[in-house]
C-alpha positions in Angstrom: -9.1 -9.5 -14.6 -8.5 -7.9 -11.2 -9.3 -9.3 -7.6 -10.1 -7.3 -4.7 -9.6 -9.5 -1.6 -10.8 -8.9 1.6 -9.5 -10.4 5.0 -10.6 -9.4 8.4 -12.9 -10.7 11.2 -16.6 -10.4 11.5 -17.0 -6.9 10.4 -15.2 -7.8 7.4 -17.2 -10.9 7.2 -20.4 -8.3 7.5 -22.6 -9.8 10.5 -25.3 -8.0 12.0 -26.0 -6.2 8.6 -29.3 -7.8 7.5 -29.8 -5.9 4.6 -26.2 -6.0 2.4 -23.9 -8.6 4.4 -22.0 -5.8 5.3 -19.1 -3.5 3.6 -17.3 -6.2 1.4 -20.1 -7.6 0.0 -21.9 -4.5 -0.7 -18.3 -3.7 -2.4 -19.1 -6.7 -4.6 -22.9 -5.4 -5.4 -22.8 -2.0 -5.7 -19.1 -1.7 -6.7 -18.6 -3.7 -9.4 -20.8 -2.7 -12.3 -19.0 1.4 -11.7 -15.6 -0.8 -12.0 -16.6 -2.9 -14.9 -18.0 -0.1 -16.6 -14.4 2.0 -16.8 -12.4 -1.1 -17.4 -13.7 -3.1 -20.1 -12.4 -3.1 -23.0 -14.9 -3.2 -26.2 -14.2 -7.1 -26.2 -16.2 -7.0 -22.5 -13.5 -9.9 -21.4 -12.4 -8.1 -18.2 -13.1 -8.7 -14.8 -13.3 -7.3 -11.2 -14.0 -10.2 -8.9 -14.4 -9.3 -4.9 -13.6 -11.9 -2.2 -15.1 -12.0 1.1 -12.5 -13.8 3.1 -14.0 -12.2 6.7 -14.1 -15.0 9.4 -15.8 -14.0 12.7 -13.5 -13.6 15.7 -10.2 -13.8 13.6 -7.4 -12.9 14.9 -4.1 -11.9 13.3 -2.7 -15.3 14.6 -5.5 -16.8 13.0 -4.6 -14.7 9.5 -1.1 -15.8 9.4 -2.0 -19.4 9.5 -4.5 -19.3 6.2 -3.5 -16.4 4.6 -0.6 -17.5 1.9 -2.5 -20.4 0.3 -5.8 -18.4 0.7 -4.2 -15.0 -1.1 -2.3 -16.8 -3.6 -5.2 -18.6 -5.2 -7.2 -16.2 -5.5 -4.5 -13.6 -7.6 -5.8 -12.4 -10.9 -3.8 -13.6 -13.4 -2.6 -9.9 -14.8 -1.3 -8.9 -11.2 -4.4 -6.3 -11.2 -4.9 -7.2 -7.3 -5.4 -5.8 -4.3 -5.7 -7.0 -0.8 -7.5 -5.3 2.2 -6.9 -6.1 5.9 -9.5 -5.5 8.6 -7.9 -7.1 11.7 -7.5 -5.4 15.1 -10.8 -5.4 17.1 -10.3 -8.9 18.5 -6.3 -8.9 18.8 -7.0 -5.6 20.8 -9.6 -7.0 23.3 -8.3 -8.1 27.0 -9.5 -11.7 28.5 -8.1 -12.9 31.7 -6.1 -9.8 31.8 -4.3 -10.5 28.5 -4.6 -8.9 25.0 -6.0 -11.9 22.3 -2.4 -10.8 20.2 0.1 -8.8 21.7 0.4 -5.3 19.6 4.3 -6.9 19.0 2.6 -9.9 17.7 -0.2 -8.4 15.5 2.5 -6.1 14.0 4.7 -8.9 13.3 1.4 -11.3 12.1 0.8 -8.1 9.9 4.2 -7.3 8.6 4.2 -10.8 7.4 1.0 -10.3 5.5 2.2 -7.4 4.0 5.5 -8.2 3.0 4.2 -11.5 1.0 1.6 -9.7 -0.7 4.1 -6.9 -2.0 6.0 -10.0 -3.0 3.2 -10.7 -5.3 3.2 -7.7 -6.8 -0.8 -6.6 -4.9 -2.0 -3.6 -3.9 -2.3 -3.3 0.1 -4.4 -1.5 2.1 -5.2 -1.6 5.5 -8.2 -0.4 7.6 -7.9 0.6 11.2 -10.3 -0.9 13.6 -13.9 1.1 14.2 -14.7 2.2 18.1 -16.9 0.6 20.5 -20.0 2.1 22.6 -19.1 4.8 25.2 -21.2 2.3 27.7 -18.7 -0.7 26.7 -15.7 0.8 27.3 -13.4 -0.7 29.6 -16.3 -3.4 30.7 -16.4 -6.6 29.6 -18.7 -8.4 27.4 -21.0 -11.7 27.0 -17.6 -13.5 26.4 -15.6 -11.5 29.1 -13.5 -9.5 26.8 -12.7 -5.8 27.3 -12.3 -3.4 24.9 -11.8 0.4 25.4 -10.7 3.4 23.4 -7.1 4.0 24.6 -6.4 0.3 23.0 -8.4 1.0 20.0 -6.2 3.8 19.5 -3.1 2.1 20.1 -3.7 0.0 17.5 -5.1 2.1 15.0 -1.0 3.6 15.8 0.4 0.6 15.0 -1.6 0.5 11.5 -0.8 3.9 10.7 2.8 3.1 11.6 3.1 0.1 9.2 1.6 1.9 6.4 4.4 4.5 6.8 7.1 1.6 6.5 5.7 -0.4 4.0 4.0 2.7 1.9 0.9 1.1 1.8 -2.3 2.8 1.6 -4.4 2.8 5.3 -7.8 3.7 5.1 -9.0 5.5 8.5 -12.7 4.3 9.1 -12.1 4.8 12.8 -12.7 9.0 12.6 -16.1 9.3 10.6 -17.5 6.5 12.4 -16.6 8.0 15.7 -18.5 11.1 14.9 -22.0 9.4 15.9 -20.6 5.9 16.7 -23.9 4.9 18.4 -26.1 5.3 15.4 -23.6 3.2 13.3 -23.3 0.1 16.4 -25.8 -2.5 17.1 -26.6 -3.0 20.6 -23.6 -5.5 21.5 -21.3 -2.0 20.9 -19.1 -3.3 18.5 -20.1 -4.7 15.4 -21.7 -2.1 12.7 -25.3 -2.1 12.0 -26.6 -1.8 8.7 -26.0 2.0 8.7 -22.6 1.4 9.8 -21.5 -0.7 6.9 -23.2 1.7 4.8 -20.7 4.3 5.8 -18.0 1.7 5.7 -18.8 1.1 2.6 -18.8 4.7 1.8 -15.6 5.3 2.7 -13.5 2.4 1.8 -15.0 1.8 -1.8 -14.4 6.1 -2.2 -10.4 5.4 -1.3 -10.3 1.9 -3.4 -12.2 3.9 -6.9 -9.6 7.5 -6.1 
């Protein structure tokens, strides 16, 4: 049996996509009959099982707090695992004139994360964070938090960083999506419509299957 486990935040989770429940779980739908197919043996006793483990508004310092006893019990049994993070778009945003993690603290939250599950013996793979509306940019939202590019970018450094030190695989949804970034956003400017986990999807099942 192998696990694909999935952590992240509300785009992980897959709100606002009312027709899949967003990239993870169409992972899980559409996924796992193509995976099943090229790894069963003729007994049919293998399996691919996909956890959604996306909680809106996460933080990393929300991650670090669940993720050990969460991860561990959900390892397939013949180490055939692999663990995806999806964290960044809420560490990154500003309130009261403060970032919701520090970049120092979400690379250390991470780096934690990572080193365990290499422990284990998984797979890791991280995704960057996806950009926001040109019109949200620097202004702040319903709940007063401001996001802009220059921080998304940061961040997406410090991902790209990490997977350089640990040599774990990153999975850059960040560029494609920025190529028409307001067909794949609902109208808040952040979180992927339908069509936007559609090309999540895309993308992150094409590196998880190569």
């Amino acid at each position: 049996m192998a696990s694909i486990i999935c952590f992240g935040d509300s785009i992980t989770r897959g709100e606002s996509d009312a027709d899949y429940g967003g990239w993870a779980d169409r992972i899980k739908t559409r996924c796992l009959s193509r995976i099943i197919s090229t790894t069963v043996s003729a007994s049919g006793s293998d399996r691919v099982s996909v956890f959604n483990m996306g909680i809106s508004g996460e933080t990393t310092d929300g991650l670090i707090q669940r993720f050990q006893p969460e991860f561990v019990t959900r390892l397939a049994d013949d180490k055939q695992n692999t663990v995806l993070f999806g964290y960044g778009a809420n560490d990154l945003a500003k309130q009261d004139g403060n970032h919701l993690v520090a970049i120092e603290s979400y690379i250390d939250n991470l780096s934690r994360c990572i080193e365990f599950s290499l422990e284990k013996g998984a797979n890791v793979v991280l995704i960057n964070v996806t950009p926001i509306a040109a019109e949200l940019d620097g202004i702040p939202n319903v709940n007063n938090r401001i996001r802009n590019d220059e921080t998304i970018r940061c961040y997406n450094h410090a991902l790209l960083a990490l997977s350089v030190k640990y040599s774990v695989n990153l999975i850059d949804v960040y560029t494609p999506f920025n190529d028409n970034k307001e067909a794949y956003l609902t109208a808040d400017g952040l979180h992927p419509n339908s069509a936007g986990h559609e090309l999540l999807y895309q993308v992150i099942s094409s590196s998880l299957l190569s």
